[in-house]
N, CA and C atoms of all chains as a GROMACS GRO file, in nm:
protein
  600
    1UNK      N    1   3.958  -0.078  -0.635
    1UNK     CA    2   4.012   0.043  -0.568
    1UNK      C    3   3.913   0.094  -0.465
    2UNK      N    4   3.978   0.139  -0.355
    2UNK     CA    5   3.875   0.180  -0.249
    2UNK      C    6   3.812   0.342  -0.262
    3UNK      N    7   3.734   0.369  -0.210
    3UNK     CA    8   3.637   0.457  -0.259
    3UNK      C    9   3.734   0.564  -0.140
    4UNK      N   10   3.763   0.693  -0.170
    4UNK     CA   11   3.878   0.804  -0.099
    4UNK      C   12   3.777   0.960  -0.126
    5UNK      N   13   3.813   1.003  -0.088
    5UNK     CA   14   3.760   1.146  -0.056
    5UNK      C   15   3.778   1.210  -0.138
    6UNK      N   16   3.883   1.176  -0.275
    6UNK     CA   17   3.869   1.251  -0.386
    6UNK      C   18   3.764   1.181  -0.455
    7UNK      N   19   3.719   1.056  -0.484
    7UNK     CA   20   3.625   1.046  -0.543
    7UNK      C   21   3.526   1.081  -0.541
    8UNK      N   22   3.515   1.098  -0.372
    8UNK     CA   23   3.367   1.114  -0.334
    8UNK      C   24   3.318   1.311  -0.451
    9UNK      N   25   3.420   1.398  -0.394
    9UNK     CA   26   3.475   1.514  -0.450
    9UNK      C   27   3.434   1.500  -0.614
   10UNK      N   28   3.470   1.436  -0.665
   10UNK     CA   29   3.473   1.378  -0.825
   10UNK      C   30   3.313   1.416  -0.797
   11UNK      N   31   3.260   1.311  -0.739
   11UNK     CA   32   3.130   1.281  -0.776
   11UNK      C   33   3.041   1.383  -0.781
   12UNK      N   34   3.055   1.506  -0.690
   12UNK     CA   35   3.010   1.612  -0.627
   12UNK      C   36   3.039   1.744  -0.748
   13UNK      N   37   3.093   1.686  -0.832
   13UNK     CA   38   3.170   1.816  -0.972
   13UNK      C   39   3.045   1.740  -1.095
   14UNK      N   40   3.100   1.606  -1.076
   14UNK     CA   41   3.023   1.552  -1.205
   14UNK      C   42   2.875   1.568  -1.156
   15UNK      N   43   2.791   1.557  -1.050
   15UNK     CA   44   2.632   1.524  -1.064
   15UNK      C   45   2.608   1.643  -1.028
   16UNK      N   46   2.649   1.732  -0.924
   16UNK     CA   47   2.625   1.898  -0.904
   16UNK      C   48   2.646   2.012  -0.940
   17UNK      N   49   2.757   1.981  -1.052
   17UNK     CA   50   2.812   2.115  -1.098
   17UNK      C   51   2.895   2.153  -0.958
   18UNK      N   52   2.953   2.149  -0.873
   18UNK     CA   53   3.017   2.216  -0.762
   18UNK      C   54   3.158   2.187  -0.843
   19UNK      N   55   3.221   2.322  -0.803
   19UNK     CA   56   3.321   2.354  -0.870
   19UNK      C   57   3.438   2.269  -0.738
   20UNK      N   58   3.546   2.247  -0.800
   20UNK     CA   59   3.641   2.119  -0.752
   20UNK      C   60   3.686   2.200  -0.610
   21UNK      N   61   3.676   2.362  -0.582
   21UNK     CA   62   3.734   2.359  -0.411
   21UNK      C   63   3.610   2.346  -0.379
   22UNK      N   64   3.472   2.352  -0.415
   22UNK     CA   65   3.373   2.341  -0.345
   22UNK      C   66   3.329   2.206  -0.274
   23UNK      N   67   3.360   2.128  -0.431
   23UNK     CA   68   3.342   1.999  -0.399
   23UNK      C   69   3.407   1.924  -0.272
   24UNK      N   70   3.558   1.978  -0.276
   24UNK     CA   71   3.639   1.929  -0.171
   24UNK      C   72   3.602   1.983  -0.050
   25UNK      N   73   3.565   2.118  -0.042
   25UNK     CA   74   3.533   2.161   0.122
   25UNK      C   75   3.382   2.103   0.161
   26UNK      N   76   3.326   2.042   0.032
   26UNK     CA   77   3.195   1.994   0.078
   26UNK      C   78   3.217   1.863   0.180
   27UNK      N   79   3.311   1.764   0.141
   27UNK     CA   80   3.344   1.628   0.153
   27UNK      C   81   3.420   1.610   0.269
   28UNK      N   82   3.530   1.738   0.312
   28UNK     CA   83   3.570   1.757   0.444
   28UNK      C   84   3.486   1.788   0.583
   29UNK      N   85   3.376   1.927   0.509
   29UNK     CA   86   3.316   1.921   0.625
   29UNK      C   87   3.222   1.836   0.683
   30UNK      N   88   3.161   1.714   0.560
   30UNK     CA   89   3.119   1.666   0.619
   30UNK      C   90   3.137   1.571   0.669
   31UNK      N   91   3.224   1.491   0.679
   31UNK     CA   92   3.339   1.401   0.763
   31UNK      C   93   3.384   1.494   0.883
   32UNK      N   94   3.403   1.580   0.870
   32UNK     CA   95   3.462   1.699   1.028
   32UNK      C   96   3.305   1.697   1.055
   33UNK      N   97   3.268   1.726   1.049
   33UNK     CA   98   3.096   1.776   1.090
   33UNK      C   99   3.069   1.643   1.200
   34UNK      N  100   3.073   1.549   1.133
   34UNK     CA  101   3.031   1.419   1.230
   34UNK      C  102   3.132   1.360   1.308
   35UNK      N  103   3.250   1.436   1.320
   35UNK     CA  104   3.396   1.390   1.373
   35UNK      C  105   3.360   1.468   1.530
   36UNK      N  106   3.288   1.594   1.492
   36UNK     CA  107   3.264   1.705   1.575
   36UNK      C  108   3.147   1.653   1.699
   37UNK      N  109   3.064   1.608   1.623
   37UNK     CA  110   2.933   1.592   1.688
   37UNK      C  111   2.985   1.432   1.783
   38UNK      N  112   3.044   1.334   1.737
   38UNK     CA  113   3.106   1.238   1.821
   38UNK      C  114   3.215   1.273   1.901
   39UNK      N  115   3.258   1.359   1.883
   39UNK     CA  116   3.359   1.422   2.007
   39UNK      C  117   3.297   1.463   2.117
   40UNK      N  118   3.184   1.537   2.082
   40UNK     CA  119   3.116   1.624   2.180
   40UNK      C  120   3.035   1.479   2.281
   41UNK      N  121   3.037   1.400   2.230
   41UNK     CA  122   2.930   1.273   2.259
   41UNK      C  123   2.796   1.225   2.242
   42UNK      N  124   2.781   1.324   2.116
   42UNK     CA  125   2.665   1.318   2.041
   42UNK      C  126   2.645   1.188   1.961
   43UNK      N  127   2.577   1.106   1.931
   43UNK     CA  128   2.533   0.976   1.865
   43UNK      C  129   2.511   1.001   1.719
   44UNK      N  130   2.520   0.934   1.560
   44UNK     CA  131   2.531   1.022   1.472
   44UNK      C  132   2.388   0.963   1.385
   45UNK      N  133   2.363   0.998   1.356
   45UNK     CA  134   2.203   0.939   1.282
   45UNK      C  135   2.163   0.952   1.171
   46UNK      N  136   2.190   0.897   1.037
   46UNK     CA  137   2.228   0.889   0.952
   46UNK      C  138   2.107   0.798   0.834
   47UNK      N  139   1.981   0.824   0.833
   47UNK     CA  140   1.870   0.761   0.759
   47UNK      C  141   1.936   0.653   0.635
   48UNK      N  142   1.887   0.528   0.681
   48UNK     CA  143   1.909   0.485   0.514
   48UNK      C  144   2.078   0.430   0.517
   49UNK      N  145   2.177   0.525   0.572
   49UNK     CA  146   2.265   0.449   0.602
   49UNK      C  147   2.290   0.362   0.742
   50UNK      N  148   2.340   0.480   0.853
   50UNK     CA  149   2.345   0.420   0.942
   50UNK      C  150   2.348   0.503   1.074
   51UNK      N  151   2.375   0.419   1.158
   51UNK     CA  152   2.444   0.562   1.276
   51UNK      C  153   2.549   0.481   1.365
   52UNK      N  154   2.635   0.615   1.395
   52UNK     CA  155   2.751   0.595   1.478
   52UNK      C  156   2.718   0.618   1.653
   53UNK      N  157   2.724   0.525   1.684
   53UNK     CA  158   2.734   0.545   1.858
   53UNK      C  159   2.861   0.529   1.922
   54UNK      N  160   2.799   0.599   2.054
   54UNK     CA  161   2.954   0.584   2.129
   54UNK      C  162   2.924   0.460   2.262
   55UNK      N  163   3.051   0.445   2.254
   55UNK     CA  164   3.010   0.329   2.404
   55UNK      C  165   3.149   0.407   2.490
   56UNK      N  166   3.088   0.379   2.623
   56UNK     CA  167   3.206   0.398   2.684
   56UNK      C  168   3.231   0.219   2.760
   57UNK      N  169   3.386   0.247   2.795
   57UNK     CA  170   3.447   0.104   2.819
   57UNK      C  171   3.520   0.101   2.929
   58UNK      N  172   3.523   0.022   2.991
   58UNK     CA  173   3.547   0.027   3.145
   58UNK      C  174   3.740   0.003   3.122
   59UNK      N  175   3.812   0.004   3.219
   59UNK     CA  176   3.945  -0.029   3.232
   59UNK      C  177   3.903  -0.187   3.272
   60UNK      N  178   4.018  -0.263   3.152
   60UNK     CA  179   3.999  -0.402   3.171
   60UNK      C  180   4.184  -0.455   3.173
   61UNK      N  181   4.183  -0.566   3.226
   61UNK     CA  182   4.354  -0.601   3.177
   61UNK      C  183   4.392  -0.638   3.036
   62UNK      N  184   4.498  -0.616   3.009
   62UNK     CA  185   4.568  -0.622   2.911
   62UNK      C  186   4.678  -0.720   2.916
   63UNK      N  187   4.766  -0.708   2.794
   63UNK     CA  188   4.872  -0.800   2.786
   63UNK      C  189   4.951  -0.684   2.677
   64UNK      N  190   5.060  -0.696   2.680
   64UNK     CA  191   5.186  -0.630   2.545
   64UNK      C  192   5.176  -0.768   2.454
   65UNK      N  193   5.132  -0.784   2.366
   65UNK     CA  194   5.138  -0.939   2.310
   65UNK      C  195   5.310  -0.992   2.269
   66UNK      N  196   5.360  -0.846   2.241
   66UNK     CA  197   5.497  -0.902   2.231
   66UNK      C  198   5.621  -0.955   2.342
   67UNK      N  199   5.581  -0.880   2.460
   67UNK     CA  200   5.669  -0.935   2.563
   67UNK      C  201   5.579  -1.009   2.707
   68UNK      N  202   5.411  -1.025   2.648
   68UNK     CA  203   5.394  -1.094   2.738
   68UNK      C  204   5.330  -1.056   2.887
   69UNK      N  205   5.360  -0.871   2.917
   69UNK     CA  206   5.376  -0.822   3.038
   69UNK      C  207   5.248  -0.774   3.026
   70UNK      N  208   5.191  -0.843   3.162
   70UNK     CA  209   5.002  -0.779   3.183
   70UNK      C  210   5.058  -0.602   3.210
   71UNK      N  211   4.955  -0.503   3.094
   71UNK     CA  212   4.901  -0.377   3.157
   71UNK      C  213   4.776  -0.425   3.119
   72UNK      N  214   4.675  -0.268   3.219
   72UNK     CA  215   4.576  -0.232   3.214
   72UNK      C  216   4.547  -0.198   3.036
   73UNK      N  217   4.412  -0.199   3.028
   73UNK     CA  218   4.394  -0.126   2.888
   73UNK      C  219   4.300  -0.009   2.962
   74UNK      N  220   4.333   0.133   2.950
   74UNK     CA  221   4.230   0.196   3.019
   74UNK      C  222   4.130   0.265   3.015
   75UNK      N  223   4.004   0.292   3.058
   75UNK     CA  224   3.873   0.324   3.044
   75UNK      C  225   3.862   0.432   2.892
   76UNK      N  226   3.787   0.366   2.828
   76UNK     CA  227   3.806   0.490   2.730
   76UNK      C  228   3.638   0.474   2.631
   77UNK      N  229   3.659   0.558   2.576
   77UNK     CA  230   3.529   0.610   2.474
   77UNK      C  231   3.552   0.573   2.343
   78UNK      N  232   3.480   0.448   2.290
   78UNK     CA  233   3.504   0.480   2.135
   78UNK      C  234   3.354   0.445   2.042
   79UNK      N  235   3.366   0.480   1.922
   79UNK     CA  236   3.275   0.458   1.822
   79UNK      C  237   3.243   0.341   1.727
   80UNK      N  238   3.100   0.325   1.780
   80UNK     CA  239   3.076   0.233   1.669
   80UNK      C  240   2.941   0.211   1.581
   81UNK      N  241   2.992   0.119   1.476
   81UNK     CA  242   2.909   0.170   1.324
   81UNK      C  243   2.775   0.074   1.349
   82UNK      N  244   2.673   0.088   1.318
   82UNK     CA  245   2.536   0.046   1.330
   82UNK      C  246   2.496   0.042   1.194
   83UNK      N  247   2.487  -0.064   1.126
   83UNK     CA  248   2.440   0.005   0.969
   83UNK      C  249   2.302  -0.018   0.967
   84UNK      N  250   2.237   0.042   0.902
   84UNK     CA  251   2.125   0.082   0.903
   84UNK      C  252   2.042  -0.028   0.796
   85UNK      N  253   1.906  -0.049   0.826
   85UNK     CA  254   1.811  -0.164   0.720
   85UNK      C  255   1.846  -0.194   0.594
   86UNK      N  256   1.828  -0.045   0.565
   86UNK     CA  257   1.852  -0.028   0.409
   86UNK      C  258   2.014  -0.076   0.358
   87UNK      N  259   2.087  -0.028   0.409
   87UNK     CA  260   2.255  -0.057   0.354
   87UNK      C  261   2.264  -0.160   0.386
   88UNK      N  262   2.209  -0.253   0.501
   88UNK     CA  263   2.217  -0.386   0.524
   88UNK      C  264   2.183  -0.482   0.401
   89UNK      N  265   2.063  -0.434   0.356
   89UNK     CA  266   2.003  -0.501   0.286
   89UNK      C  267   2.040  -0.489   0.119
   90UNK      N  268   2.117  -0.385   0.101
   90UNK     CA  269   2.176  -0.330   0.008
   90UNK      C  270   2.315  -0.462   0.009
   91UNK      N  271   2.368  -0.465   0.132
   91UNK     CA  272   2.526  -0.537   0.135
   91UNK      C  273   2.512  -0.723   0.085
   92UNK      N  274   2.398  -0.721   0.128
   92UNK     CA  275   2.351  -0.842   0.163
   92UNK      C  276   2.355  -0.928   0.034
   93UNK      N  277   2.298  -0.838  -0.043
   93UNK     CA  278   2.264  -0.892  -0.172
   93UNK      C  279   2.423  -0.906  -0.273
   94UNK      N  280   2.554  -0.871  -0.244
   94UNK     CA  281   2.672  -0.841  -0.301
   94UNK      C  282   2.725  -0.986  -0.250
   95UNK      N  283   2.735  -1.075  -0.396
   95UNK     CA  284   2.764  -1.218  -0.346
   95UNK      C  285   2.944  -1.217  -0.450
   96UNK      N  286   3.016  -1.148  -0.480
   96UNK     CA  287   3.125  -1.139  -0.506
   96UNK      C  288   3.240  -1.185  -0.375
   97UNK      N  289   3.353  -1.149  -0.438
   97UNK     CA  290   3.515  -1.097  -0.341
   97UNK      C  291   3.486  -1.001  -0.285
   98UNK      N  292   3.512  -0.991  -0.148
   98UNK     CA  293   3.540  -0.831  -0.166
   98UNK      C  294   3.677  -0.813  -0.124
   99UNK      N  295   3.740  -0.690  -0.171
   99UNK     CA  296   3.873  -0.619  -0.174
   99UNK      C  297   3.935  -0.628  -0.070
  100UNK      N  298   4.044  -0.715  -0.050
  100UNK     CA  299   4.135  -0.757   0.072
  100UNK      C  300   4.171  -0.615   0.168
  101UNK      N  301   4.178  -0.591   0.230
  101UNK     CA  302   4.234  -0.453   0.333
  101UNK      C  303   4.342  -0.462   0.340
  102UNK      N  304   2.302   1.369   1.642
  102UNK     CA  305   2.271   1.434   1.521
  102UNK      C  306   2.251   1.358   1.473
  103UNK      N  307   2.122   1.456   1.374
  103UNK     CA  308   2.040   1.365   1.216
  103UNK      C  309   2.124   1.419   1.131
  104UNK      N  310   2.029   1.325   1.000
  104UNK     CA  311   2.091   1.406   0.893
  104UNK      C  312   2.046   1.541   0.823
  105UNK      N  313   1.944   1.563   0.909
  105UNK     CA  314   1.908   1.690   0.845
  105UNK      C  315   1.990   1.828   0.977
  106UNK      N  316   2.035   1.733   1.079
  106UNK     CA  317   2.121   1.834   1.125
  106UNK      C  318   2.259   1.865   1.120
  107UNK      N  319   2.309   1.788   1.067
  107UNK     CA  320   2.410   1.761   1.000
  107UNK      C  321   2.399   1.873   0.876
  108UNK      N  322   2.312   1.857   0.794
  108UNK     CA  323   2.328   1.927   0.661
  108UNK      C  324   2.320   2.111   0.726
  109UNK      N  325   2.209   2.090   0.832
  109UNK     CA  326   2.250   2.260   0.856
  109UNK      C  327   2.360   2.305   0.912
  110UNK      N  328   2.447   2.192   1.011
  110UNK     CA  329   2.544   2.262   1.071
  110UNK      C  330   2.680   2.242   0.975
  111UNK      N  331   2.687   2.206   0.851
  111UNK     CA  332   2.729   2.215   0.720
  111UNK      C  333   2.706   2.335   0.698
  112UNK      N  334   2.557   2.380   0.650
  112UNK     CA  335   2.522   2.520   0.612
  112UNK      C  336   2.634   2.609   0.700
  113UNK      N  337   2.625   2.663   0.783
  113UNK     CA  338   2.625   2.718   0.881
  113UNK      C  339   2.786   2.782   0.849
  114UNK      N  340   2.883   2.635   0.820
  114UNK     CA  341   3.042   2.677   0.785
  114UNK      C  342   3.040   2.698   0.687
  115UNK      N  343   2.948   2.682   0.557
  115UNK     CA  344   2.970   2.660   0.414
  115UNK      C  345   2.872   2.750   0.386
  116UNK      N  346   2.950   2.876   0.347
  116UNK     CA  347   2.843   3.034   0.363
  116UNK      C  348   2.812   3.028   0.132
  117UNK      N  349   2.901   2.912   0.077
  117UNK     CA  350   2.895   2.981  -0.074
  117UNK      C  351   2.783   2.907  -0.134
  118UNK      N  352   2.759   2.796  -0.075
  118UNK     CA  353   2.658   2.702  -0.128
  118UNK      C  354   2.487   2.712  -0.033
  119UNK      N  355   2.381   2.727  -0.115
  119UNK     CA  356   2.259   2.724  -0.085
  119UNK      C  357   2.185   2.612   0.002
  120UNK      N  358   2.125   2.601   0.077
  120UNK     CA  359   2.116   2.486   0.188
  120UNK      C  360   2.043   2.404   0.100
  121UNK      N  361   1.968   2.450  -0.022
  121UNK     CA  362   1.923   2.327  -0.032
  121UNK      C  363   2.046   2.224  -0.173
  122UNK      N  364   2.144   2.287  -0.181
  122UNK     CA  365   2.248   2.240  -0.250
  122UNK      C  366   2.320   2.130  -0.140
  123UNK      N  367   2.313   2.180   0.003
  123UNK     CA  368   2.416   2.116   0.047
  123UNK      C  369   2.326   1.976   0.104
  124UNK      N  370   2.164   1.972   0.139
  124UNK     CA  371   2.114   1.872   0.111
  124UNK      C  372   2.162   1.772   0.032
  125UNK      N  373   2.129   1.837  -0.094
  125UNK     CA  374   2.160   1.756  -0.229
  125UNK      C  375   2.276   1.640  -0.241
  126UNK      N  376   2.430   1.740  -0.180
  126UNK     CA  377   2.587   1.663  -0.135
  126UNK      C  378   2.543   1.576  -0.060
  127UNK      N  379   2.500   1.610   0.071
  127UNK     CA  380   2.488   1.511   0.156
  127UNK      C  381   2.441   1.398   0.132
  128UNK      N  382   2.290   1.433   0.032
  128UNK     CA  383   2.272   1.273  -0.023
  128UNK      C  384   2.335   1.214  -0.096
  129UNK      N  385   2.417   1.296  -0.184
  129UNK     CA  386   2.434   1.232  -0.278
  129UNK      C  387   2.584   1.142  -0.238
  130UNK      N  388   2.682   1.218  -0.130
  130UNK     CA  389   2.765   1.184  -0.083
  130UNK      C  390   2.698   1.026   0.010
  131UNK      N  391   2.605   1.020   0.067
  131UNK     CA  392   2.534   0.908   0.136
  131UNK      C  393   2.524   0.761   0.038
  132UNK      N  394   2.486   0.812  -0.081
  132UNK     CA  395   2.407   0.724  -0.202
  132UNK      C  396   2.532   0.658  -0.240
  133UNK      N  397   2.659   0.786  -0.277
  133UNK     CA  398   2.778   0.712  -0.327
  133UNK      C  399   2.860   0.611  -0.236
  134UNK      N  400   2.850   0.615  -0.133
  134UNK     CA  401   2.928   0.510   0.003
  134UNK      C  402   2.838   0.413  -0.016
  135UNK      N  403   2.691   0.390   0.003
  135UNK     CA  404   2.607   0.295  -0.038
  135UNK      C  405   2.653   0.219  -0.137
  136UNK      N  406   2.663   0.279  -0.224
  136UNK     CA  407   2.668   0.239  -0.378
  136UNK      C  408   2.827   0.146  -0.359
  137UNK      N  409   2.922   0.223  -0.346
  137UNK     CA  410   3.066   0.129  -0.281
  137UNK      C  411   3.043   0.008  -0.270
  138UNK      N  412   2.901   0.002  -0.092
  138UNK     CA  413   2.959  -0.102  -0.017
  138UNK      C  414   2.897  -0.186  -0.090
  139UNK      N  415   2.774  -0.162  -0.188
  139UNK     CA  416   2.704  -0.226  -0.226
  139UNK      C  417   2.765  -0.333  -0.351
  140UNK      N  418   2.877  -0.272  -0.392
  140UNK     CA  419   2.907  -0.325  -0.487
  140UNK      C  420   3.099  -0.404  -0.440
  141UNK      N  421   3.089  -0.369  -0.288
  141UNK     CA  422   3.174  -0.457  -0.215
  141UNK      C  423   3.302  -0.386  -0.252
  142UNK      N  424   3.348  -0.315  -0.275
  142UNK     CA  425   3.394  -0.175  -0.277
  142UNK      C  426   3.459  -0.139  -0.118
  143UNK      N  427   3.568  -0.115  -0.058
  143UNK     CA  428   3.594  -0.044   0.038
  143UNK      C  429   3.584   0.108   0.031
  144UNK      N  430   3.600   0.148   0.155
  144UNK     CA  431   3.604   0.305   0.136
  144UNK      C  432   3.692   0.326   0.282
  145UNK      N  433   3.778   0.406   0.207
  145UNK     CA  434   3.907   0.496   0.303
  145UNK      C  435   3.919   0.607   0.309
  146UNK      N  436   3.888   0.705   0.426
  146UNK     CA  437   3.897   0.851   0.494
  146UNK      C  438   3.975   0.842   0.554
  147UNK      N  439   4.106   0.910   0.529
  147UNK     CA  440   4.234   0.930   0.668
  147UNK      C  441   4.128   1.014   0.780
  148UNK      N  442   4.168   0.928   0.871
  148UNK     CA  443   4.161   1.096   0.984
  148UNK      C  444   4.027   1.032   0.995
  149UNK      N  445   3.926   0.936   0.969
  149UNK     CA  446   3.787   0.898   0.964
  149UNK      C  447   3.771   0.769   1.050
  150UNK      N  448   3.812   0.696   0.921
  150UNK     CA  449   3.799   0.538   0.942
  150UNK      C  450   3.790   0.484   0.805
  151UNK      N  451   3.754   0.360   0.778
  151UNK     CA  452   3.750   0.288   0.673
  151UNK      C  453   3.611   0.201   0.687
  152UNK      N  454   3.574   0.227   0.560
  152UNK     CA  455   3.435   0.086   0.603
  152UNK      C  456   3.428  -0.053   0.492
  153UNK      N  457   3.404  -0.123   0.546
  153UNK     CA  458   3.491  -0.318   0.436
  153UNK      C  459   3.353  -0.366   0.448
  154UNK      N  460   3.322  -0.439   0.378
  154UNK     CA  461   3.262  -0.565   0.409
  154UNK      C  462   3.274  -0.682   0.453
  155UNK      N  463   3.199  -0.717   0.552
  155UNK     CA  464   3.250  -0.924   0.644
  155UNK      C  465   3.158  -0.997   0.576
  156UNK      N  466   3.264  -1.113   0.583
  156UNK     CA  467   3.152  -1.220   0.524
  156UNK      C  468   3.092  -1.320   0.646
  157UNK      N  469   2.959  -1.339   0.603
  157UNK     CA  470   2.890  -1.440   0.714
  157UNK      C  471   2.873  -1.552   0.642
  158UNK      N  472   2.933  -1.654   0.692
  158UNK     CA  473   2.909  -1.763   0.599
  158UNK      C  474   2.779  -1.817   0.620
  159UNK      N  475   2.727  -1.919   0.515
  159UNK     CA  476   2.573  -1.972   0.528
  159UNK      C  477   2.529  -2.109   0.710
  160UNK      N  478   2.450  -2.057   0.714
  160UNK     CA  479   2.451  -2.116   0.871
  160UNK      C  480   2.232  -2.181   0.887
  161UNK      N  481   2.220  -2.241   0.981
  161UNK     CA  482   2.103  -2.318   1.019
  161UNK      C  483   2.088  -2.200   1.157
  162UNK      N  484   1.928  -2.128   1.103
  162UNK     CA  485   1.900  -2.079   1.170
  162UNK      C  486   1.763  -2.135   1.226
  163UNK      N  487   1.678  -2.066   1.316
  163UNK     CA  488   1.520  -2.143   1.403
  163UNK      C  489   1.467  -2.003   1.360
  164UNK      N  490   1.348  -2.048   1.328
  164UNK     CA  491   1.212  -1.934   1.349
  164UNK      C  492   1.206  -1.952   1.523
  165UNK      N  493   1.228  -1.804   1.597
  165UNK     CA  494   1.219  -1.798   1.717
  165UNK      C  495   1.092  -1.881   1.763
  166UNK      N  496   0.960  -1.833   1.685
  166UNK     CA  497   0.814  -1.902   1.716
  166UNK      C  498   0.790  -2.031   1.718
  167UNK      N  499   0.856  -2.111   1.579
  167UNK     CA  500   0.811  -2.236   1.565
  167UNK      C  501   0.907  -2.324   1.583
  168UNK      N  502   1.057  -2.293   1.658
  168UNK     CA  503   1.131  -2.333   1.622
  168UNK      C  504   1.200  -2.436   1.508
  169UNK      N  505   1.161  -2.409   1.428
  169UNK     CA  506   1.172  -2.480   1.250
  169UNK      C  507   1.291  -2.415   1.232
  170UNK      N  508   1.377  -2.546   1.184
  170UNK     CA  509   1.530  -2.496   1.081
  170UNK      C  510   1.432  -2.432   0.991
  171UNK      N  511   1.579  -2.298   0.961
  171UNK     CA  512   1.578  -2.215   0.888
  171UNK      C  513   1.710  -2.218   0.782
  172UNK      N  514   1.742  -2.232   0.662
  172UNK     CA  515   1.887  -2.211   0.636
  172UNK      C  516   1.902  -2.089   0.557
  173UNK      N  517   1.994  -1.984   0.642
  173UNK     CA  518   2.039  -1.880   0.599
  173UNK      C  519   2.142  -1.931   0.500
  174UNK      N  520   2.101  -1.794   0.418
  174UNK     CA  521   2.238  -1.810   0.304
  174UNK      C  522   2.384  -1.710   0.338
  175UNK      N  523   2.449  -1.763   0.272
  175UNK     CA  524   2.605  -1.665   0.319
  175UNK      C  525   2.574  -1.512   0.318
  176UNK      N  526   2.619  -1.403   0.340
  176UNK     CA  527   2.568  -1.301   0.348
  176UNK      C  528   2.716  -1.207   0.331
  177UNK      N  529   2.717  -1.056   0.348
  177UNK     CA  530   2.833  -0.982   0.381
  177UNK      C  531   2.756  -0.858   0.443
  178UNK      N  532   2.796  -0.806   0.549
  178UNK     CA  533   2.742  -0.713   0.644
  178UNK      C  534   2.838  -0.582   0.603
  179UNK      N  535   2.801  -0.423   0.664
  179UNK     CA  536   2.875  -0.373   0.661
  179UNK      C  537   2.948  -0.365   0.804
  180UNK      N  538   3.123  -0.299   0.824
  180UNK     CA  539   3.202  -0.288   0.922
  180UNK      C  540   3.271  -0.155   0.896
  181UNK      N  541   3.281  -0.067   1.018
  181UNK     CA  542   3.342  -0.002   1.008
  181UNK      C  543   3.458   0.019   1.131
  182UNK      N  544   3.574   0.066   1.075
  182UNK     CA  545   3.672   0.070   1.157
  182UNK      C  546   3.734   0.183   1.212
  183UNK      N  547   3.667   0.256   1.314
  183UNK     CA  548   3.729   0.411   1.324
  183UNK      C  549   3.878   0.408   1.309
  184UNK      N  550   3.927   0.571   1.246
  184UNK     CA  551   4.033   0.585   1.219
  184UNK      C  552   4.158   0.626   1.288
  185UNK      N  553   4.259   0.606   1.310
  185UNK     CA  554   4.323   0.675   1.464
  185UNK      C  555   4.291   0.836   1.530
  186UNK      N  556   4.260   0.903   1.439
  186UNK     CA  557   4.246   1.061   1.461
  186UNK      C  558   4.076   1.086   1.551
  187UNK      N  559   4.004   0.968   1.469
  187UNK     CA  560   3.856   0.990   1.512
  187UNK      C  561   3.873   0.909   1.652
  188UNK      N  562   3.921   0.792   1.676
  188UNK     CA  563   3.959   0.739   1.796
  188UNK      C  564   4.024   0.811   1.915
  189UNK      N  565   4.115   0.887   1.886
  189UNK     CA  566   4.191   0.978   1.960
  189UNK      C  567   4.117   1.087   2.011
  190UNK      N  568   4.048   1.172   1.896
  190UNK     CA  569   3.984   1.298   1.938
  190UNK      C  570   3.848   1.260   2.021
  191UNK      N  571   3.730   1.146   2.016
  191UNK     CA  572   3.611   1.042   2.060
  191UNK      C  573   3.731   1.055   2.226
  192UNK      N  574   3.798   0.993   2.198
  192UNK     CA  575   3.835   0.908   2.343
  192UNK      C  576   3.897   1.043   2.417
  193UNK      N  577   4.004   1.164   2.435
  193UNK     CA  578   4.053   1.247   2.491
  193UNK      C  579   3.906   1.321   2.462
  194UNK      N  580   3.863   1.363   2.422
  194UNK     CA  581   3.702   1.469   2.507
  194UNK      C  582   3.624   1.362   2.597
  195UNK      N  583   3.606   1.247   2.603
  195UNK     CA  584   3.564   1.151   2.750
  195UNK      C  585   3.656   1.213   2.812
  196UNK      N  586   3.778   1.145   2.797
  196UNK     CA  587   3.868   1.161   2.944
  196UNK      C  588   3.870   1.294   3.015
  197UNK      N  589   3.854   1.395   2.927
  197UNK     CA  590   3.862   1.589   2.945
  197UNK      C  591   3.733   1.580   3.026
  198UNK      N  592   3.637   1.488   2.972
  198UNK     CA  593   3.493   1.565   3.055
  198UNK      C  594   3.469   1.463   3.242
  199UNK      N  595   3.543   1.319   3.220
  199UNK     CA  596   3.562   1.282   3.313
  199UNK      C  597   3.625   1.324   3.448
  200UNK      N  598   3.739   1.399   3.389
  200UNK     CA  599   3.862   1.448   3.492
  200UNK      C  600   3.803   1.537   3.544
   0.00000   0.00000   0.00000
């Protein structure tokens, strides 16, 4: 089962004592918190895990894959994940399945 | 932003909890996603993204210096996939500050 925002919440009742709306407004803001700071075009920096950067991307051509017809794809801003030494090295070592998407 | 600025501008909306409590979440919220990927575990935030693990299969690598085969073993990295909402809101404040 994939790890969801109530668990995270769960976790935040069981190891902190934070009572269950606390827990939950803890777990929102901080997902909004870094939703905020990458909007603005701030880079996100994150010790131990990782950090989120932004790239910006030029307008390149495209295709509709279903009918075939070239558009543009156009210039846009998006985010991406950098994981950090430690979680690398953490992932690295996980020689299982992992959970189909 | 760090993570210690992060945890204050947390503080800042979150007037019931003590800053050094909301430290505490933050790590501990950090440790538990770790802990997930570590154990190959997905993790799903609507409105976020999702983060999976890839697999790298085992491959013949060179010491840049001596050029000597090297053989890496299979591996799994982390990936993350922004979510449509974080994609949307990232990409329309570019375009707002471009125009």
């Amino acid at each position: 089962m994939a790890l969801t925002k109530a668990a995270m919440a769960e976790r935040l009742f069981d190891e902190m004592g934070l009572n269950k709306r606390e827990a939950k407004e803890m777990v929102d803001l901080f997902f909004e918190e870094i939703r905020q700071a990458l909007e603005r075009g701030e880079q996100v920096k994150l010790s131990g895990f990782g950090n989120f950067d932004l790239r910006n991307k030029n307008q390149r051509p495209g295709r509709n894959p279903k009918t075939g017809e070239e558009i543009p794809i156009s210039a846009r801003r998006v985010v991406t994940f950098r994981p950090g030494q430690k979680l690398r090295a953490r992932v690295e070592a996980f020689d299982g399945e992992v959970e189909p998407e | 932003m760090t993570k210690s600025e992060l945890i204050e501008a947390i503080a800042q909306k979150q007037t019931q909890l003590a800053q050094k409590d909301i430290d505490l979440a933050v790590k501990t919220l950090l440790e538990h996603m770790a802990q997930s990927l570590a154990n190959g575990e997905r993790i799903e935030i609507r409105g976020f993204g999702s983060f999976s693990l890839h697999y790298r299969p085992p491959r013949v690598g060179r010491n840049p210096k001596t050029g000597d085969a090297v053989s890496l073993p299979a591996k799994h990295v982390p990936h993350f996939k922004p979510g449509k909402e974080l994609r949307d809101r990232v990409n329309l404040c570019a375009a707002g500050m471009s125009n």
